[in-house]
C-alpha positions in Angstrom: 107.7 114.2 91.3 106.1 116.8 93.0 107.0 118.7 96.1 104.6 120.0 98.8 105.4 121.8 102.1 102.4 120.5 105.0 103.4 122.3 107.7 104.0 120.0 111.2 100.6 121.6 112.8 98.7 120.2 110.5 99.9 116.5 110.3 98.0 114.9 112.3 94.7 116.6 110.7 96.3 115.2 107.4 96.3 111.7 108.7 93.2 111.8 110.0 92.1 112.8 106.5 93.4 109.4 105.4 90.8 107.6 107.2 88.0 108.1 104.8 90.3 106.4 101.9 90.7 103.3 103.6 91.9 101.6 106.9 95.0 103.1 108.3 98.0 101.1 109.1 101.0 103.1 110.9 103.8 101.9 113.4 102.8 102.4 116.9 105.0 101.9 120.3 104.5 98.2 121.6 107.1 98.9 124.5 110.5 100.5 125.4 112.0 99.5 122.0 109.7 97.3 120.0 107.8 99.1 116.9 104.5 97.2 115.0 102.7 97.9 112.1 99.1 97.9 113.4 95.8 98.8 112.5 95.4 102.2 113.7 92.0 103.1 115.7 93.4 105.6 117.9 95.0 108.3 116.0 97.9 109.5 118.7 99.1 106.2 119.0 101.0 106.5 115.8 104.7 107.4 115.8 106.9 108.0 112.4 109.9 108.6 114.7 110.8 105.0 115.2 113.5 103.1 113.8 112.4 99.9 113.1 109.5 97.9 113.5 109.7 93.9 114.8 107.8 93.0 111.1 108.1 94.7 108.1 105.2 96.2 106.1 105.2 93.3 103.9 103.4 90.9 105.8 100.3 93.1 104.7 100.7 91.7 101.1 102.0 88.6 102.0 100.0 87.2 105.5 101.7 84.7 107.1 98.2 82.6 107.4 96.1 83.2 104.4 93.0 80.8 103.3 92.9 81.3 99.4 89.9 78.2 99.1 87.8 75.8 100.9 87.3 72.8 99.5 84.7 70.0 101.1 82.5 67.0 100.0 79.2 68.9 100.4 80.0 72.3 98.9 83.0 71.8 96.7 85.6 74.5 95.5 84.7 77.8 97.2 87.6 80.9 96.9 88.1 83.2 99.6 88.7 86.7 98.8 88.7 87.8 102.6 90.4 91.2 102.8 91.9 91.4 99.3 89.5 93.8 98.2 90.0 96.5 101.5 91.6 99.8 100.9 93.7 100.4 103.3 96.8 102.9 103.8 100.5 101.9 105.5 101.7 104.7 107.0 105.0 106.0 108.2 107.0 102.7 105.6 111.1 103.5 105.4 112.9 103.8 102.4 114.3 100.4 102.8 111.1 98.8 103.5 109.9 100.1 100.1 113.0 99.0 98.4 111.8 95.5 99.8 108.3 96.0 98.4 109.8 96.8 95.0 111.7 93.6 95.5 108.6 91.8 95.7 106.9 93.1 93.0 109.5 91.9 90.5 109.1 88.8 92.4 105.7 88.4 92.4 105.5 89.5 88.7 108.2 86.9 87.3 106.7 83.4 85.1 104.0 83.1 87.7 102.1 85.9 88.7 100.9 86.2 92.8 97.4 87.5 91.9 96.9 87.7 95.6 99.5 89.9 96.0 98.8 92.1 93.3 95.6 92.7 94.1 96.6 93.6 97.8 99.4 95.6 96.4 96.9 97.7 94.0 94.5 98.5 97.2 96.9 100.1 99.5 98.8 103.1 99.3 101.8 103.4 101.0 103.2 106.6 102.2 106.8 106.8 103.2 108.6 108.7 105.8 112.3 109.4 106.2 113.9 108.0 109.1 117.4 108.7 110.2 119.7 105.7 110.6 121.1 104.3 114.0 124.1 101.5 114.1 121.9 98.9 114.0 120.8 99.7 110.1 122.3 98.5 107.3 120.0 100.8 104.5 123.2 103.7 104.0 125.8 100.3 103.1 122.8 98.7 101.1 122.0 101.8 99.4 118.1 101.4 100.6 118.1 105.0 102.4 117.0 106.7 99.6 113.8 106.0 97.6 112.7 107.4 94.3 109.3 105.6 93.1 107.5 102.9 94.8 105.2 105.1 97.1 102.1 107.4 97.0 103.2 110.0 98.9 106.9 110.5 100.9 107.1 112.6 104.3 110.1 114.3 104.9 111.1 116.5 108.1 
């Protein structure tokens, strides 16, 4: 693992550098205490500082409506590959969210491989950020506050 200092001045230059990798997903302020994951358009929207957010990051490998084929009389079998091929970045994930993602990938990997989520999983790059813990989490008795592998990059204050 390597270490590098970016100082504060120059983060949000940083994450606008992200853009040109792929689309940028980040947690952004819905109201007085709800936190989403969304597709980021306007850069000063984003906030690392929350605590949690009302869906985890995963329901960017796993969508909760997803249209893998189309079948009809006329046309036959026809796969959909909407979106599995998009590069795209989450930004600002927790510890314990990428403790989850690990989860799924030894999930998703077992007797039957999720190709879908595999290939959504290999397009994005997730880049962590530490968060510190109010009574609400459970991450410090769960032993998810700290994260080792499982990112691309990690942001710490």
């Amino acid at each position: 693992m390597q270490i590098v200092k970016l100082p504060k001045e120059n983060l949000d230059k940083f994450i606008k550098s992200l853009s040109r990798f792929g689309q940028i997903y980040a947690p952004i302020k819905k109201d007085a205490n709800t936190y989403l994951f969304s597709k980021i358009e306007d850069f000063s929207k984003i906030d690392l500082g929350y605590n949690r957010t009302l869906l985890p990051p995963k329901k960017y490998f796993l969508p909760p409506i997803d249209t893998m084929f189309k079948f009809s009389a006329e046309a036959g079998y026809e796969e959909m590959e909407h979106g599995l091929n998009e590069k795209s970045i989450l930004l600002g994930v927790h510890s314990c969210d990428i403790h989850g993602l690990r989860i799924l990938d030894l999930v998703f990997s077992g007797r039957y491989v999720d190709n879908y989520y595999f290939t959504r999983r290999k397009n994005t790059s997730i880049i962590g950020v530490s968060c510190i813990p109010d009574d609400m989490c459970f991450c410090r008795s769960m032993g998810t506050d700290f994260v080792e592998r499982g990112f691309d990059l990690f942001l710490s204050d």
